[in-house]
OpenMM code with the backbone's topology and positions (N, CA, C; nanometers):
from openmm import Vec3, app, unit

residues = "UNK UNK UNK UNK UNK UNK UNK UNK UNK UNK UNK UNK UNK UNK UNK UNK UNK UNK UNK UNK UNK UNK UNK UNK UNK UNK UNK UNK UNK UNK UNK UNK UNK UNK UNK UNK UNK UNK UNK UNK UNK UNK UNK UNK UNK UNK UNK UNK UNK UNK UNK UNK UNK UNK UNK UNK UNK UNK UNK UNK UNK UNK UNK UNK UNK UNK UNK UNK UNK UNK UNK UNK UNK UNK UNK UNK UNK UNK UNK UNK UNK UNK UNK UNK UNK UNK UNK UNK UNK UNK UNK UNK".split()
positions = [
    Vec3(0.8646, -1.1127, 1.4400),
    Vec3(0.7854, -1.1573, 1.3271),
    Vec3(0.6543, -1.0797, 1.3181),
    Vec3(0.5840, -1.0550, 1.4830),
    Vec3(0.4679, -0.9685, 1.4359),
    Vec3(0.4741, -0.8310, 1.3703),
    Vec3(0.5769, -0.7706, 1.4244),
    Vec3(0.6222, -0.6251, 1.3907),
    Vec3(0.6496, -0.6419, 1.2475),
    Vec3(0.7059, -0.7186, 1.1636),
    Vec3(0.6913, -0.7286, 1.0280),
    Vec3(0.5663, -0.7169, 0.9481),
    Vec3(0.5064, -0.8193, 1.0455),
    Vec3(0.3263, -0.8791, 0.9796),
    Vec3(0.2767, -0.7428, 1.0184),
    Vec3(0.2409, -0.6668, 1.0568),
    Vec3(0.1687, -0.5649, 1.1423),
    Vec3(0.2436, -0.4307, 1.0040),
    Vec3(0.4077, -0.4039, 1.0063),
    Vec3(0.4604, -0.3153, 0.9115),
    Vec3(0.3882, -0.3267, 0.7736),
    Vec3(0.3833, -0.4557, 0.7333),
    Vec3(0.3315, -0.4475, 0.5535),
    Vec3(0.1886, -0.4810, 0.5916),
    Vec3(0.1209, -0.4869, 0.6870),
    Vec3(-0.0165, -0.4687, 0.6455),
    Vec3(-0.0258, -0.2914, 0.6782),
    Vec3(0.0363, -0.2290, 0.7566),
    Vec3(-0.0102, -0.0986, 0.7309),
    Vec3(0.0544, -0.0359, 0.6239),
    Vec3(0.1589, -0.0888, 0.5412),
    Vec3(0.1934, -0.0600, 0.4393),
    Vec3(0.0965, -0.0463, 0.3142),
    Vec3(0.0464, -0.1968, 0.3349),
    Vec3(-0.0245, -0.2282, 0.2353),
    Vec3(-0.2105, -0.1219, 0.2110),
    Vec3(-0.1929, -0.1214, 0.3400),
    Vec3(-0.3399, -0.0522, 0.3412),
    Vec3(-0.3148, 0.1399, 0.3031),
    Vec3(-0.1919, 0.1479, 0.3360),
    Vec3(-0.1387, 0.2911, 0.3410),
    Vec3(-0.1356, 0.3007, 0.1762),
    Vec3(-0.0720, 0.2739, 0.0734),
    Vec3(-0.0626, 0.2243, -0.0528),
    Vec3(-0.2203, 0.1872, -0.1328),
    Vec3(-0.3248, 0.1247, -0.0495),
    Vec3(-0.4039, 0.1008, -0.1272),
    Vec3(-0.5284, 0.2574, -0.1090),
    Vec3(-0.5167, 0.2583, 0.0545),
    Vec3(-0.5815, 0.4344, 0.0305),
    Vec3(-0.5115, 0.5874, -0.0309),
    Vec3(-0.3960, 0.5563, -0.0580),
    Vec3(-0.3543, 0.6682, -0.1392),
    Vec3(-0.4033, 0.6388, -0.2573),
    Vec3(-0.3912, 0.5179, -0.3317),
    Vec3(-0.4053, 0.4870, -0.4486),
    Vec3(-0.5557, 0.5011, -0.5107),
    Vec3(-0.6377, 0.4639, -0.4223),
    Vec3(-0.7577, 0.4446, -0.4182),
    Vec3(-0.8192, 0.5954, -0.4043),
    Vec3(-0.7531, 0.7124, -0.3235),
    Vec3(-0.7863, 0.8259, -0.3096),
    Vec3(-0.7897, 0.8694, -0.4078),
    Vec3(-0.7071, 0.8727, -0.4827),
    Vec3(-0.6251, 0.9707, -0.6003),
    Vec3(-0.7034, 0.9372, -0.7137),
    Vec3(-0.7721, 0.8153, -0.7524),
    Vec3(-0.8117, 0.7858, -0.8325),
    Vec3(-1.0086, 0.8105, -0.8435),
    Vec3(-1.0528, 0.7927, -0.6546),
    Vec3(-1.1528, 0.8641, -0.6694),
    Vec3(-1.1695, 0.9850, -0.6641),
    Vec3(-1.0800, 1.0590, -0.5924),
    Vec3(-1.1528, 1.2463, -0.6061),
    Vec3(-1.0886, 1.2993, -0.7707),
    Vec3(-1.0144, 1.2033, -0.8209),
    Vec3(-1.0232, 1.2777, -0.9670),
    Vec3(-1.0760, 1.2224, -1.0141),
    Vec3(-1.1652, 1.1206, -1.0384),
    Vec3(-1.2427, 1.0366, -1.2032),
    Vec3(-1.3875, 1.0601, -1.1305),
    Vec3(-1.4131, 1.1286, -0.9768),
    Vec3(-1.5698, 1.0492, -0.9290),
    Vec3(-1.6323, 1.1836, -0.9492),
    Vec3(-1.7674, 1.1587, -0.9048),
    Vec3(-1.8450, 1.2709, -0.8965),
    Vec3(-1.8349, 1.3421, -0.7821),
    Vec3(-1.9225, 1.4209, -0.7577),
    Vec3(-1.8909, 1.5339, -0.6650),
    Vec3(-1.9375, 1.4804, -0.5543),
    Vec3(-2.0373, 1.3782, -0.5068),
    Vec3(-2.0379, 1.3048, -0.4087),
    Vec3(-1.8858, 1.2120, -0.3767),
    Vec3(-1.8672, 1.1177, -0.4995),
    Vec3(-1.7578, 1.0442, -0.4626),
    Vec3(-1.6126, 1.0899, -0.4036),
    Vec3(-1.6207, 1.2220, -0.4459),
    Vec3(-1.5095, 1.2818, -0.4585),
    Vec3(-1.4629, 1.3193, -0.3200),
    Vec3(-1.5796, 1.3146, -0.2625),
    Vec3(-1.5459, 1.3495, -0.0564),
    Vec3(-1.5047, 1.2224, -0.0167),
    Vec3(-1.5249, 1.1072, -0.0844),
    Vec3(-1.5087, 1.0007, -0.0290),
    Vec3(-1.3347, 0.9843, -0.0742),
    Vec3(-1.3041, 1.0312, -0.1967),
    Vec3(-1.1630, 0.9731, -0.2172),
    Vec3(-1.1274, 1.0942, -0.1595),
    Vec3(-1.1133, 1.2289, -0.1279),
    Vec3(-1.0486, 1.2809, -0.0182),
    Vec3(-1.0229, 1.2056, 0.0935),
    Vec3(-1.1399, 1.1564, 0.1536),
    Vec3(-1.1709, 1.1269, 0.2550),
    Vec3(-1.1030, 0.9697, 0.2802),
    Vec3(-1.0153, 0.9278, 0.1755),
    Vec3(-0.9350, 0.7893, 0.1618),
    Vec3(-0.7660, 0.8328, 0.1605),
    Vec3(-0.7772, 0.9475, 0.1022),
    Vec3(-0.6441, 1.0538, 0.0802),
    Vec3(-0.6010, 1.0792, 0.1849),
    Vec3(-0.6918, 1.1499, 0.3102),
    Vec3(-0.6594, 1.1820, 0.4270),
    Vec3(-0.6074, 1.0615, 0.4952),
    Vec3(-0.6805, 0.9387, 0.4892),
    Vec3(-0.6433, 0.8036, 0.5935),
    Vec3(-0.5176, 0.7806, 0.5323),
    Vec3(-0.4997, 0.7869, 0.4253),
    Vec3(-0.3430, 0.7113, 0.3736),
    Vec3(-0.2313, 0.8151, 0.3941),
    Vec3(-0.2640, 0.9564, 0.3848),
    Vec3(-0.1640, 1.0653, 0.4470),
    Vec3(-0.1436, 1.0477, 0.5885),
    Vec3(-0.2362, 0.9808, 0.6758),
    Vec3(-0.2326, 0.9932, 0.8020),
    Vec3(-0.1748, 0.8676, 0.8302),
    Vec3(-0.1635, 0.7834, 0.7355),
    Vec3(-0.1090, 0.6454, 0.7668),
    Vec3(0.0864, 0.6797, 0.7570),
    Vec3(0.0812, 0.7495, 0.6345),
    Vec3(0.2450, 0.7741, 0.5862),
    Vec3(0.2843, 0.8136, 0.7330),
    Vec3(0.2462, 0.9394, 0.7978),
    Vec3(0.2566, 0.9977, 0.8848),
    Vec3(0.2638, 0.9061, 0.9656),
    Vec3(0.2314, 0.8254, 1.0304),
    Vec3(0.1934, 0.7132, 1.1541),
    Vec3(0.3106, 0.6033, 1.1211),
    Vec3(0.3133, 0.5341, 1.0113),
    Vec3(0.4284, 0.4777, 0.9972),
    Vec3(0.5662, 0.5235, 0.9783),
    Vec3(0.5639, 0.6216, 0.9475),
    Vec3(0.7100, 0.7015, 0.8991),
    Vec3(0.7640, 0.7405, 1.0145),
    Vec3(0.6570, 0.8389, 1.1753),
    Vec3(0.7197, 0.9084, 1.2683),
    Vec3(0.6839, 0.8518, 1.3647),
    Vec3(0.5944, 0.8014, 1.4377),
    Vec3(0.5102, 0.6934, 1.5290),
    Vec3(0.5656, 0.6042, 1.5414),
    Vec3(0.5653, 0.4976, 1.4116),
    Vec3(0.5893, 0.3491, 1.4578),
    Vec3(0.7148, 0.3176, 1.4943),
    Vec3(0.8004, 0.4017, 1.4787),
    Vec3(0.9117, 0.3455, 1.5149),
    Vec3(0.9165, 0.3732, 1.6876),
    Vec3(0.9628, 0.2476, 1.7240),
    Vec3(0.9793, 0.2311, 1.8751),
    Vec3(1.1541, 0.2393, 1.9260),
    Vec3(1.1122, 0.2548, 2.0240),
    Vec3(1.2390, 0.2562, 2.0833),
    Vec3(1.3475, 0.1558, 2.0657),
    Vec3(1.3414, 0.0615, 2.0973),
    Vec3(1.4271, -0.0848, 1.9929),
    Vec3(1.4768, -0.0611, 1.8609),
    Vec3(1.5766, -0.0559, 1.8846),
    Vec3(1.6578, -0.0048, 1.7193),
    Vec3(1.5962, -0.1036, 1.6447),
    Vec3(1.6234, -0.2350, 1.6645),
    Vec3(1.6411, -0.3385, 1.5475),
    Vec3(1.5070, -0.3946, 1.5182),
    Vec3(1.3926, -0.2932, 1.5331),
    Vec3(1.2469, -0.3317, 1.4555),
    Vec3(1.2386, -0.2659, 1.3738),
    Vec3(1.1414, -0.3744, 1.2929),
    Vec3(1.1279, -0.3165, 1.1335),
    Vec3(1.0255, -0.2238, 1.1155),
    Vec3(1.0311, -0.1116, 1.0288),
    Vec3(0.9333, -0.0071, 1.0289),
    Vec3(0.9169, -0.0267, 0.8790),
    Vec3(0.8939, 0.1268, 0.8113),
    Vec3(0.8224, 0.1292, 0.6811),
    Vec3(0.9250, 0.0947, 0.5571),
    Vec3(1.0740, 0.1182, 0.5712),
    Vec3(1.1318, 0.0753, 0.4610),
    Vec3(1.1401, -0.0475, 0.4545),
    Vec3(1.1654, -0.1546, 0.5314),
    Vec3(1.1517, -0.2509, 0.5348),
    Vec3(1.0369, -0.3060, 0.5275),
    Vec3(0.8635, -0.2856, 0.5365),
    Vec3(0.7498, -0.3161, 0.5142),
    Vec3(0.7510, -0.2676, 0.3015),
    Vec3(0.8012, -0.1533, 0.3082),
    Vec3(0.7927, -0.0580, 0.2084),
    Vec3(0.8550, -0.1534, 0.0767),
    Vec3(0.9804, -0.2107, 0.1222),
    Vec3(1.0244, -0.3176, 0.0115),
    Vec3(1.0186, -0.4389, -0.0181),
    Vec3(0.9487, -0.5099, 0.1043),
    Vec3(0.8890, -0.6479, 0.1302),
    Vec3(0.7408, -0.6298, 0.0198),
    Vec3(0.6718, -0.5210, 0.0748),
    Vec3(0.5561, -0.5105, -0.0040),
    Vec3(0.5279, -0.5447, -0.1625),
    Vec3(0.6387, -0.4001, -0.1862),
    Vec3(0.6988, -0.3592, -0.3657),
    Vec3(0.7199, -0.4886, -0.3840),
    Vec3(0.7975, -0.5840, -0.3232),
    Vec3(0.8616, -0.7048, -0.3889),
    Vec3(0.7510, -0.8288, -0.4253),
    Vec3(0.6906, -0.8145, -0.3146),
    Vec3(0.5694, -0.9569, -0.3156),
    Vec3(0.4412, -0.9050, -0.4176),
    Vec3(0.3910, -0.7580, -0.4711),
    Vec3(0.3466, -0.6952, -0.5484),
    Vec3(0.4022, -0.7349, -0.6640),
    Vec3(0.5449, -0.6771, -0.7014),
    Vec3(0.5960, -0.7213, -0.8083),
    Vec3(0.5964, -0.8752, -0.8214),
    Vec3(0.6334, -0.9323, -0.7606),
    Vec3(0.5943, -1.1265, -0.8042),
    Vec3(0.5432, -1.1036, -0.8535),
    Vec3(0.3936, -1.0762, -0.7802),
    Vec3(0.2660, -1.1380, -0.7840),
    Vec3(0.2177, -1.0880, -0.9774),
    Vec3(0.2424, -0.9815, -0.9999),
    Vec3(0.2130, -0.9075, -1.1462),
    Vec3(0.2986, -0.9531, -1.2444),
    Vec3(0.4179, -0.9907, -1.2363),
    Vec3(0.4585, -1.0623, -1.3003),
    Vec3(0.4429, -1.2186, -1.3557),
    Vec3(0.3857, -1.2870, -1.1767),
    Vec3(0.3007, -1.4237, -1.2436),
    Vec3(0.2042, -1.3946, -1.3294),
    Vec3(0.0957, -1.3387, -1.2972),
    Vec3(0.0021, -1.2901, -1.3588),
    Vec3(0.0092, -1.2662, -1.4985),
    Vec3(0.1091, -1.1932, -1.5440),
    Vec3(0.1896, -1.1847, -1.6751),
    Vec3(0.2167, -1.2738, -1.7390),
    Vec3(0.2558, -1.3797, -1.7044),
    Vec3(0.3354, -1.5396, -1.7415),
    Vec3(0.2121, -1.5697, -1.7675),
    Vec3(0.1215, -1.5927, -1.6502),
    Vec3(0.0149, -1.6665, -1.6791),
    Vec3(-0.0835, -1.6289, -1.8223),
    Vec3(-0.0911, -1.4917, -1.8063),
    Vec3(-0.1682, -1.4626, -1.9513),
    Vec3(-0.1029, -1.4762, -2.0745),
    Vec3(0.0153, -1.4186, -2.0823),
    Vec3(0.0976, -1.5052, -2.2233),
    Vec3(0.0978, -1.6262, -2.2666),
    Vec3(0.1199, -1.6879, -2.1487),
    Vec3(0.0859, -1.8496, -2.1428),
    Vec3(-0.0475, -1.9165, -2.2284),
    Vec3(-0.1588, -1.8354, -2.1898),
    Vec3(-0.2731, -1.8267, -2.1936),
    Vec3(-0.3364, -1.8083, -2.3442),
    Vec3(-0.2722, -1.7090, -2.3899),
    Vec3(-0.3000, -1.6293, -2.5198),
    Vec3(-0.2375, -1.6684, -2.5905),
    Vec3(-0.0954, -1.7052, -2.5997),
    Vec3(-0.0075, -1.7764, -2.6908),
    Vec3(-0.0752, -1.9477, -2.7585),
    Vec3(-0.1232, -1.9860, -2.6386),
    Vec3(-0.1952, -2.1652, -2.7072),
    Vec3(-0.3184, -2.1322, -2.7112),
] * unit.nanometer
topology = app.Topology()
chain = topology.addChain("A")
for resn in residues:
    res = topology.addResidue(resn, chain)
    for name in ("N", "CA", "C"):
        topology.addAtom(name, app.Element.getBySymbol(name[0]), res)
């Protein structure tokens, strides 16, 4: 169970510094812009760490595809409530 909990939080953090990279070294200034490199690198170094690293010797632990689609899935809920909820919202 921890090896799950432990997979989608480095999932999750791996996903939010790529995302977060990409979006500051292209929209920021030339200061910010070392910083979203500098978020680019942690989440490249994360892919790397979860993809070739984490997997242990024990076949039957869960690594990144399994963090990778647990994630996507509880993401997708979650944006889709969110969705309901504002239609909901805007419609009455």
């Amino acid at each position: 169970m921890m090896d799950i909990i432990i997979s989608m939080g480095l999932t999750g953090v791996m996903l939010a510094m790529l995302g977060m990279g990409l979006l500051i070294s292209y929209y920021g200034s030339s200061k910010t812009r070392n910083v979203g490199l500098v978020f680019l690198a942690i989440g490249i170094g994360l892919v790397y760490y979860i993809t070739f690293v984490d997997v242990s010797a024990v076949e039957d632990t869960p690594h990144f595809g399994d963090a990778f689609i647990a994630f996507l899935g509880g993401m997708l809920g979650g944006i889709i409530g969110i969705v309901i909820f504002l239609v909901a919202i805007i419609k009455s």
